[in-house]
BAZA-127133 format. One record per atom (N, C-alpha, C): x, y, z; residue in one letter. Coordinates in pm, whole numbers, plus 50000, padded with zeros to 5 digits. Example, Ala and Ser with C-alpha at 12.3 -4.5 7.8 and 13.67 -1.06 7.14 Angstrom:
2
513194943150780a;512304955050780a;513204967050780a;512854977550708s;513674989450714s;512905000350787s;
This chain:
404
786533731159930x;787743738259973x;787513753359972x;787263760259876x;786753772959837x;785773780159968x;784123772360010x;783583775760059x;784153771960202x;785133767560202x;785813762660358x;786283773460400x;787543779060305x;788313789060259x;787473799360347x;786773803560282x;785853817760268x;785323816360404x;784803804360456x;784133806260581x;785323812960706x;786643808060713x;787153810260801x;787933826760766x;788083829160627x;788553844260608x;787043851260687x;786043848160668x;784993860460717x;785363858660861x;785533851560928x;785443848061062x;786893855661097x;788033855261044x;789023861361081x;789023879060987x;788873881260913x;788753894360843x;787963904060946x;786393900460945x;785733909360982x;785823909161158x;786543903361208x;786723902161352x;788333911961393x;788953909561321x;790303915061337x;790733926861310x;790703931461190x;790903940561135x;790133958761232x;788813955661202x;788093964661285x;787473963161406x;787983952261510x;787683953361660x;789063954361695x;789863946361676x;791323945061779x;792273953461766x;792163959261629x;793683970161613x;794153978861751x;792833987761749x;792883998561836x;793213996461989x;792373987562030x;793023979662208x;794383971762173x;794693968862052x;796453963462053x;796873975762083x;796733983461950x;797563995761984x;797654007062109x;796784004662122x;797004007162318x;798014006162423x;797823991762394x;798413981362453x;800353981462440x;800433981662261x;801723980362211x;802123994062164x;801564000962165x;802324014962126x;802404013861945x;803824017961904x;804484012061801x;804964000161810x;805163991661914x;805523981061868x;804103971761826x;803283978361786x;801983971361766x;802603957561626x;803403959461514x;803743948361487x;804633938861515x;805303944261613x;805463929761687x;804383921161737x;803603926561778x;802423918661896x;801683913261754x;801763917661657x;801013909761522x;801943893861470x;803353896961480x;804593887661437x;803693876461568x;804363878461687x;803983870461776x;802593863861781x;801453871661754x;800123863961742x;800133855561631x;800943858361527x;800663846961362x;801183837461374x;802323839461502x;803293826861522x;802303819561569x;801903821861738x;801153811061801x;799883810161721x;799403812361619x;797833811961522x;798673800761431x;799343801261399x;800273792761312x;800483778661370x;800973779661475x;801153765861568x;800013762561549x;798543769261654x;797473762561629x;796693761161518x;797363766461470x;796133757961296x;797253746361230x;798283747461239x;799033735661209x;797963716161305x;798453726561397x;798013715861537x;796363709861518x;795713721861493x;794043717761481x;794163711861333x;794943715761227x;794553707261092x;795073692961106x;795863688661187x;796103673661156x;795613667561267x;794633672361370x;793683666461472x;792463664461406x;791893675361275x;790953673661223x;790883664361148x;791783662961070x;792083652860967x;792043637061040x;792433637761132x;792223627561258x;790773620461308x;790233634161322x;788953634661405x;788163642261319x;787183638661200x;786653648061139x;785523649161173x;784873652261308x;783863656761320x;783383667861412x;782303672061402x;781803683661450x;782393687961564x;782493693161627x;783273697861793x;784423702461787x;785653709061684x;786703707961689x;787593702861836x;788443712661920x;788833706662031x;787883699362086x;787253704362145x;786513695862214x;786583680362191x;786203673362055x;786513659562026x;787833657162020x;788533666662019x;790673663062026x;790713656662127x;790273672662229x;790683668662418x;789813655562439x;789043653562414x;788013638662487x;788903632362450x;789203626762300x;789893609162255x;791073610662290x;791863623762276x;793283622262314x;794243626062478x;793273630962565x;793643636362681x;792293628762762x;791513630762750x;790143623462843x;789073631162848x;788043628162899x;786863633862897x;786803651062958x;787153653263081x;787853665563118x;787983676662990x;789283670862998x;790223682462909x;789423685562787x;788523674162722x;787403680062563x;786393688762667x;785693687762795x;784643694962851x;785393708862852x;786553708462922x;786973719062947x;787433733062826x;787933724662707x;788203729462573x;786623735662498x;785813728562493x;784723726162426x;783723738662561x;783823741862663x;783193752462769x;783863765362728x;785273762862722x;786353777062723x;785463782962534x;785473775662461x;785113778262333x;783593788162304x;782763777262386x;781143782062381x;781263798662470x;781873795062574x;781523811862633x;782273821762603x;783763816962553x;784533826462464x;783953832862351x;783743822662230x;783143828062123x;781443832262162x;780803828162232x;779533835862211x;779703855162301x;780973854562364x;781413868162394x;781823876362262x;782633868862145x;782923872762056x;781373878161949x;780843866161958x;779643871661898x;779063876061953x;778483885262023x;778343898762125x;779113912962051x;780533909262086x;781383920462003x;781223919861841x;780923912861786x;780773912261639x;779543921061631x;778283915061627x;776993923561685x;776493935161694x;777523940061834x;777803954161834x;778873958661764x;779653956561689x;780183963861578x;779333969461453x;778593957161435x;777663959461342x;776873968261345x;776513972061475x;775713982661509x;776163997061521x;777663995861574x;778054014061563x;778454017861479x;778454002661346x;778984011061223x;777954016061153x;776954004861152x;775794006961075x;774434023061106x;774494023161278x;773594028461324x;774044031461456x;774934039561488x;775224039961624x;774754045261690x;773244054861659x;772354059261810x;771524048061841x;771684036761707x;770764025461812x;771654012361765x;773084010761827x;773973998161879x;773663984761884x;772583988362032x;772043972662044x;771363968962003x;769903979161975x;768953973361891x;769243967561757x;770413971961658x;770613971661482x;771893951961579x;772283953861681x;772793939561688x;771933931961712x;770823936261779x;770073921361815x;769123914761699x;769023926761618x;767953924361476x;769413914161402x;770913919861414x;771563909261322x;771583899461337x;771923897561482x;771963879161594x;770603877161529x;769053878961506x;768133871761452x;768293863461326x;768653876361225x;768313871161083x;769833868961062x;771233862761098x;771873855861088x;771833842161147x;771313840461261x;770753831461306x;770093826761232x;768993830761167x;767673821261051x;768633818660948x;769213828060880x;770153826560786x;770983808660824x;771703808360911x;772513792560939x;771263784160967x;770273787461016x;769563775161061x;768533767260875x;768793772060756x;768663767560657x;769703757560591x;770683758960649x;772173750460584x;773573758460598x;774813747660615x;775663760460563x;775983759460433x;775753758760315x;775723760560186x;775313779960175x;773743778360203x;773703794660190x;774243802660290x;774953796960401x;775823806560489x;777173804560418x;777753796260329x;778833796460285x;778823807160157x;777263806860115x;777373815159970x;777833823660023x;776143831260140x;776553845660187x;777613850560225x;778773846560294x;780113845060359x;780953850360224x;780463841060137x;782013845160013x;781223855259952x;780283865059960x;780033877159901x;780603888860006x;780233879560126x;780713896160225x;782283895960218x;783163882260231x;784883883960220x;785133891960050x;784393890359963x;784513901259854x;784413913959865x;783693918459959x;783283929259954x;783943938360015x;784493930560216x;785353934860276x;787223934860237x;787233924660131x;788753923060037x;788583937559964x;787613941259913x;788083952659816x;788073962059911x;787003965060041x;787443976960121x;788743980360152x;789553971660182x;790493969660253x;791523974960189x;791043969060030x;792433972559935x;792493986759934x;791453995159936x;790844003759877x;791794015460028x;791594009460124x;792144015960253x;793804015260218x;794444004660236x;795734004960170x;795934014660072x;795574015560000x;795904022459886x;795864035059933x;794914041059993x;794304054560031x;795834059560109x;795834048460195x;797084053660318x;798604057260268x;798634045960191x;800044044160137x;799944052960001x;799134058459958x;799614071359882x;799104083259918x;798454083860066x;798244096660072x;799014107660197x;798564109260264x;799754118360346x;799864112960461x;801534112560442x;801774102460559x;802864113760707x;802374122160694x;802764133260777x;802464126860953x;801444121260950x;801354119761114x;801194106361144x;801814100061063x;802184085661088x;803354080161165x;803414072161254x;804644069061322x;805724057061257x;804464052161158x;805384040461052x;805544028161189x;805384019761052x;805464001361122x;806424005161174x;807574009261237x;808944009561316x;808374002261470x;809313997861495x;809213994861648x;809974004061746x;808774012761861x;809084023061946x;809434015462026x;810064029362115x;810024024662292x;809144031362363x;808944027562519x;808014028562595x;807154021662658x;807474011262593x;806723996862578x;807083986562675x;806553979862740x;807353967562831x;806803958462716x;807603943462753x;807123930962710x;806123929862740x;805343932462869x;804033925462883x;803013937262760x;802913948462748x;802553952762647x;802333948462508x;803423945262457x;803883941262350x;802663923362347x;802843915962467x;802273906762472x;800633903762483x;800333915462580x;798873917862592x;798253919162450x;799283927262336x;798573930262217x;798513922862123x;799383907862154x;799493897662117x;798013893162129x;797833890762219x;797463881362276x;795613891062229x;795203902862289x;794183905562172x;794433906662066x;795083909261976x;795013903861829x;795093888161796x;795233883161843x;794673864461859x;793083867861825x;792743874261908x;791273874061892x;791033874861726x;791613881961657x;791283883261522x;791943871761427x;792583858661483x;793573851961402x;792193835561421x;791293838461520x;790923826761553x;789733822561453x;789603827161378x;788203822061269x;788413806961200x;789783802161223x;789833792061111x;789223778461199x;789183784961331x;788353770661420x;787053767861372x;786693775561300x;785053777561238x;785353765161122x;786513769861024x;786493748860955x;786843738861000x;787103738661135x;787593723161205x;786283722361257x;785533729161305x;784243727161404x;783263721261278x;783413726661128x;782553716861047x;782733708561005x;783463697361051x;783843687361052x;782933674860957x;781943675761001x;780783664560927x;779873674060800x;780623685460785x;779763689960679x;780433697860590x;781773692660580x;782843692460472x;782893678160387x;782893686960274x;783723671160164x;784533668860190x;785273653560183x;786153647360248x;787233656360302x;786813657860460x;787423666460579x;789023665560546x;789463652160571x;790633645760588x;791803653260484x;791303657560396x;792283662060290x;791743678460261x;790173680660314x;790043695460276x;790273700560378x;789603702760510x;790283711560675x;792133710260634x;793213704360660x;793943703660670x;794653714160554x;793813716760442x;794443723860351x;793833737660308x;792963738160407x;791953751260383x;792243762360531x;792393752660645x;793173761360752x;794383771060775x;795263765460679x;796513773360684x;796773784060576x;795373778760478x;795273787060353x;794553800660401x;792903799560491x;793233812560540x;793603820160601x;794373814060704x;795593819560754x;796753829060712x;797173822860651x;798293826760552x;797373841160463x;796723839560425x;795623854060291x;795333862560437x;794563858560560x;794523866360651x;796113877060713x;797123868260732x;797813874460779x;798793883660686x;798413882460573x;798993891760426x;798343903060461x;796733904460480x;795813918760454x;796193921760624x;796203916460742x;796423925860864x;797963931160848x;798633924160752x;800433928960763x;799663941260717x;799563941760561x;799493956660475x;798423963160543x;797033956260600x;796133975460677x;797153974660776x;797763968660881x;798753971160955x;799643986760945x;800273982360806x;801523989460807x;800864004060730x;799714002160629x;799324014260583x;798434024960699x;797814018460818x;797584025460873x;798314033560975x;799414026661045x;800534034161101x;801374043761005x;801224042960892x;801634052460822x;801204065960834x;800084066360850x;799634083860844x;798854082060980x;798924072861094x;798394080161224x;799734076961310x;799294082261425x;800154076361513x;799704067561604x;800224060761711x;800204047361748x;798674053561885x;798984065161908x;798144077062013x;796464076861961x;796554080561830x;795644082861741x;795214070561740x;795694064261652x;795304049961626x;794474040261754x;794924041961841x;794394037662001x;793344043862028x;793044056062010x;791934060862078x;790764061361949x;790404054061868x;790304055061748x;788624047561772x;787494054261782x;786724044961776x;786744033761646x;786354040961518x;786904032961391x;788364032861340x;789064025761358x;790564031361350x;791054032261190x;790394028861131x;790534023760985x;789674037160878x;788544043860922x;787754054360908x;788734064260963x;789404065061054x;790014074161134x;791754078161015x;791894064060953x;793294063460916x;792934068660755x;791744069060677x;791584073460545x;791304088760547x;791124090860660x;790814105360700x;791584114160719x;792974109360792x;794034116260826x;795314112460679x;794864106260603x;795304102960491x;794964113160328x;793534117360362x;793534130760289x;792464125160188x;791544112660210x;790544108260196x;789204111460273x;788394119160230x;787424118960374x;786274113860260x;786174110560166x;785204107960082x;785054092060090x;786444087560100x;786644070960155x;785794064960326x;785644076560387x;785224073560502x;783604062760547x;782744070960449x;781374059960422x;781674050260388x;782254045060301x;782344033860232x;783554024660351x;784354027160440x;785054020160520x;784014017560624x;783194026460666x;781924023660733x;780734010360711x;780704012960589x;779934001560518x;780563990360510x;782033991460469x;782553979560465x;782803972860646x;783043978060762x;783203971860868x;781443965960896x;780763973460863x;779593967660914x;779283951560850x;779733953760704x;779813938960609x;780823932660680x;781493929660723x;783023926760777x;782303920960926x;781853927961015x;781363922461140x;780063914061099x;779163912760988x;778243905760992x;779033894360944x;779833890860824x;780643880260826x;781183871860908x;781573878960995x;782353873961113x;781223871061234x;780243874261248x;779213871061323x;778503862761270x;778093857961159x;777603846861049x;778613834461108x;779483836661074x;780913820161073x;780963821561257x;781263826661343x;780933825161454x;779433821261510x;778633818761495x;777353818961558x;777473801361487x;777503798761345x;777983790661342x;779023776461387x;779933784461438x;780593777361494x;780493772761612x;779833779861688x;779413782161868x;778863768661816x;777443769061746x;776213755861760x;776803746261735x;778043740661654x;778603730261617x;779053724161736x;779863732461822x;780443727761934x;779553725962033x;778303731962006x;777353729262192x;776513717562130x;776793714061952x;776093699961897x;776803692361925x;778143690361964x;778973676861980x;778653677562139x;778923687962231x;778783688862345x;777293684462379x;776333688762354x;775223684462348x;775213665562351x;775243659462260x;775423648662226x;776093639362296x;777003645262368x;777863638562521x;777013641062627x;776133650162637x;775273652662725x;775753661762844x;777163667362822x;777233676862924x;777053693362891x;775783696362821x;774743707362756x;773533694362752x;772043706162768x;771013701562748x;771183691062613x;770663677562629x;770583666162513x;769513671362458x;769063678462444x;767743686162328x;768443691562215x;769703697962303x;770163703762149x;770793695462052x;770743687662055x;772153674962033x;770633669261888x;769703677461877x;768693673661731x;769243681061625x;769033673961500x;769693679961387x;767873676661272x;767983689561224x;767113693461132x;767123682561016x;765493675160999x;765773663060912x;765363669760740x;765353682160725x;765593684760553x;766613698760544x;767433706260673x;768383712960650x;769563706860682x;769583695960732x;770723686960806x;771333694260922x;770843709360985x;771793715361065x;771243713961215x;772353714161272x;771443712961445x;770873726261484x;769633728661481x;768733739261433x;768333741261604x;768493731261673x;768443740461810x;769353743861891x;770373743261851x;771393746161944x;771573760961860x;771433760261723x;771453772461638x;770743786561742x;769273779461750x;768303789861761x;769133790361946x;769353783562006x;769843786162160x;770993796662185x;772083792262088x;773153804862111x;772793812662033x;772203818161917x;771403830461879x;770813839662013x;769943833062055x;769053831462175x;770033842062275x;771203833462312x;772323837962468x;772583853262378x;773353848162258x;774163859962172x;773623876262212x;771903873262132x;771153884462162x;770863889162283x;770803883562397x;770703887962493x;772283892762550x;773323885162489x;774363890762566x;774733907162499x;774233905662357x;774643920062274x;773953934562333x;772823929962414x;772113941762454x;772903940962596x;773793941462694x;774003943562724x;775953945662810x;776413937762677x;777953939162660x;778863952062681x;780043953862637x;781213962862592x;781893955162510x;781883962062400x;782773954262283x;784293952662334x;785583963462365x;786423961462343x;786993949062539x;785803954962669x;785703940362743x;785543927662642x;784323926462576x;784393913662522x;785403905762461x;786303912562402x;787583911062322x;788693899762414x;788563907562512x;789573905362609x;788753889262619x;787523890062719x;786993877562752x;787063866562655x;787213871562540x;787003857762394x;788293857762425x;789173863362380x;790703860262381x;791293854062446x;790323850462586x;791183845462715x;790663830062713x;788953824262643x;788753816062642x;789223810062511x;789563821762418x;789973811562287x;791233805062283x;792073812462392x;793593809562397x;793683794962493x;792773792962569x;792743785462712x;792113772862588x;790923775762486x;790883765162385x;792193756362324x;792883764962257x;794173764162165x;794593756262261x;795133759662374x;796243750862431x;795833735662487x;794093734062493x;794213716762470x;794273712162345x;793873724062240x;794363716062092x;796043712562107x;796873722762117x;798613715762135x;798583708562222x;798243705962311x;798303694562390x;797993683662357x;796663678062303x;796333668462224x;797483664062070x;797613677262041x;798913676061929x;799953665261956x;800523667662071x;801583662662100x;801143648762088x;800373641062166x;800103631662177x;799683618862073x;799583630761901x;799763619661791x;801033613561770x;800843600861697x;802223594061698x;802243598261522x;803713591761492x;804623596361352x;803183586161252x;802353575861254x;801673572861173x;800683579361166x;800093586961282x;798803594461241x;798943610761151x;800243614361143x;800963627261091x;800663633061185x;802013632761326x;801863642061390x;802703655361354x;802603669261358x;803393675061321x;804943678461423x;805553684761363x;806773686861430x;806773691461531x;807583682361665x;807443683561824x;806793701461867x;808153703761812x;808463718561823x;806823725761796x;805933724561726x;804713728361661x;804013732561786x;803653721361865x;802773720961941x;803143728662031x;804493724062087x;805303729762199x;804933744362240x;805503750862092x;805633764662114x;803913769462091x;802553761262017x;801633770562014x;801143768862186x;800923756562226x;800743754562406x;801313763962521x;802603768962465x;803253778362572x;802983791662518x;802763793462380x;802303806762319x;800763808062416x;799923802862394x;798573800962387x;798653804162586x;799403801162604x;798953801962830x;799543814662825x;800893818562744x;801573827962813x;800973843262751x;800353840162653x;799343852262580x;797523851062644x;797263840062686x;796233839162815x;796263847162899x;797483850262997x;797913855463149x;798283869563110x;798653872662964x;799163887462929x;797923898562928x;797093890862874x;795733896962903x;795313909663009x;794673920762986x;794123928563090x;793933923263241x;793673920063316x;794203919463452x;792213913263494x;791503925863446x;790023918163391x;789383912763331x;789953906263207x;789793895563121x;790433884563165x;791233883163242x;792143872063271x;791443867163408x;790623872363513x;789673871863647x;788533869063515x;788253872063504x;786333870263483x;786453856063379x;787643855063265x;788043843763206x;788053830063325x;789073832263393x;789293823763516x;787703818063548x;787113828063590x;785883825263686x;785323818063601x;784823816863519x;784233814763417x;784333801163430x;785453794363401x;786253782263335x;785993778563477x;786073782763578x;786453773963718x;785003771263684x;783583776663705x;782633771963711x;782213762163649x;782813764263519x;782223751163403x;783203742563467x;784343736763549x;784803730663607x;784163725063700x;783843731863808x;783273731763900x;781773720963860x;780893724463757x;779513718563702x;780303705463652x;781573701563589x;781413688763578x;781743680063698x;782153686763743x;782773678363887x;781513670563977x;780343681963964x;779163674864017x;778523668263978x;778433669963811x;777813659763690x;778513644763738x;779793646663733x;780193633863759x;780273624863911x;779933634963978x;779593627164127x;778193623164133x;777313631964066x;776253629264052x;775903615664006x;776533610763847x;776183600863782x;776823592363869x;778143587663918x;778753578563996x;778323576364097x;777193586964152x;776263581664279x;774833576164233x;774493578064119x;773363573364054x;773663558964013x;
């Protein structure tokens, strides 16, 4: 439970906090916590929704094995495609975070050295990716506190305060929804380990909403302590927005150490993602619509060690030549287009398998499309394209085999 725990806080901590603030706040102005209320809601639906599909289905692939048994073969390809090219965009942006915190005259090079030796790192077990994981969520928990604290007692002169402004349309407010999703989605990282949890059935179901819930406590408070002493202007144009907010707080001695801590924070979150990618291209694999090579699992680490080393492989090549806060957008659009065959599949449990309450699914399915389409205008086209193609490839897979 613990190391479940921890896997999905790194995956949501170090992804959220220091990539998405700043393009929300863009986006939402001051009403940047609303667009946080609204993303925990629909993150809420879907981890409700994915914990009692897991508990269902405890094995490797999260959606992906939902959509197959409970909607049809389709809808898991289509869930299980939106996932792999979403999150390996995410791990891209993780990557290069790591890199402009750590070393920013050399970005891509300090990401592609991380995509390596996190990569070797999972391809030993996740036991020592679970250790490593609960040292870096320690490390990035105390930064964090350490930022709170800084903000909320130090000068709060050019802060606009959590208040909700105007200026703002709904679709604003929604777009920032809808990237800050990007930072709510780590807990798919414990449904996707499905076969390498102690009894799944009773731990996913109770470890999903747990880091959920601890996640959305620390983005409320850096939330509200950082609108405290910037403004919503500031805060937006913010390469580090969190470095930027201890600074204008009357801390500049805090500034290294928030540095250090995002770089720990994005390797976390690039650790439990890279992870998670191989789980899903191992179930996908194994259906055979991904190369059946990868679909081998390591006979003294137990892990599928080539699908590991394959999206390592894409990751690094996609990190040398990405944009972090594009990538954001692109994960967001495939992670949301994920979510909504998990509620969909939701619906479709009956009252003996514990389905949850109608309403659950309902609202994360219509959350999940209508924070899809809110999206940048170019995340929502290149998302599209994307998904039509992996559409498009099964359509021929399957004319293919039915003519074979």
């Amino acid at each position: 439970m613990f190391d479940a725990v921890t896997i999905g806080l790194g995956a949501m901590i170090g992804a959220g906090i220091f990539a998405a603030l700043a393009p929300a706040a863009a986006a939402a102005g001051s009403w940047l916590t609303a667009g946080l209320a609204i993303a925990a809601v629909v993150a809420y639906c879907n981890a409700t929704s994915s914990a009692r599909l897991a508990a269902r289905y405890p094995a490797s692939g999260g959606t992906y094995v939902y959509g197959r048994e409970r909607l049809g073969d389709f809808w898991g390809y289509l869930a299980g495609w939106a996932f792999v090219v979403g999150k390996t965009a995410s791990c891209a942006a993780m990557a290069l975070t790591v890199g402009a915190y750590a070393w920013p005259g050399q970005a891509h090079a300090v990401a592609v050295a991380a995509v390596v030796a996190l990569t070797a790192v999972n391809c030993v077990g996740v036991q020592k990716s679970a250790w490593l994981t609960r040292v870096i969520v320690a490390v990035v928990l105390a930064v964090l506190a350490a930022v709170v604290v800084a903000c909320l007692t130090g000068d709060t002169s050019g802060g606009a305060g959590p208040a909700f402004g105007t200026g703002v349309g709904a679709g604003g407010v929604l777009q920032a929804a809808g990237l800050l999703f990007f930072a709510f989605a780590g807990y798919a990282r414990i449904a996707t380990l499905g076969e390498e949890v102690r009894d799944p059935a009773r731990t996913i179901p109770r470890a999903i909403p747990l880091a959920l819930g601890i996640t959305l406590i620390v983005y409320a408070a850096v939330a509200f302590a950082a609108l405290s002493v910037l403004d919503t202007g500031r805060l937006a144009g913010a390469a580090a927005p969190l470095a930027e907010a201890v600074r204008a707080a009357g801390v500049p001695g805090l500034v290294p150490v928030v540095r250090v801590g995002a770089a720990v924070a994005a390797v976390g979150s690039l650790l439990a993602l890279i992870l998670g990618v191989s789980r899903t291209t191992l179930a996908m694999a194994r259906d055979r619509h991904l190369p059946h090579a990868l679909a081998a699992v390591h006979p003294r680490f137990k892990v599928p060690h080539r699908a590991e080393i394959a999206v390592g492989a894409v990751v690094a090549v996609a990190a040398a030549t990405v944009d972090v806060r594009g990538a954001i957008g692109f994960s967001s659009f495939g992670v949301l287009v994920y979510y909504a065959v998990a509620n969909a599949a939701a619906l479709t449990l009956t009252a003996a398998e514990r389905r949850p309450p109608r309403a659950v699914p309902v609202v994360g399915l219509a959350g999940c499309l209508l924070l899809a389409f809110a999206l940048p205008v170019s995340s929502v086209v290149s998302g599209a394209a994307v998904l039509a193609v992996g559409a498009a490839v099964y359509g021929v897979r399957r004319r293919a085999g039915k003519a074979a």
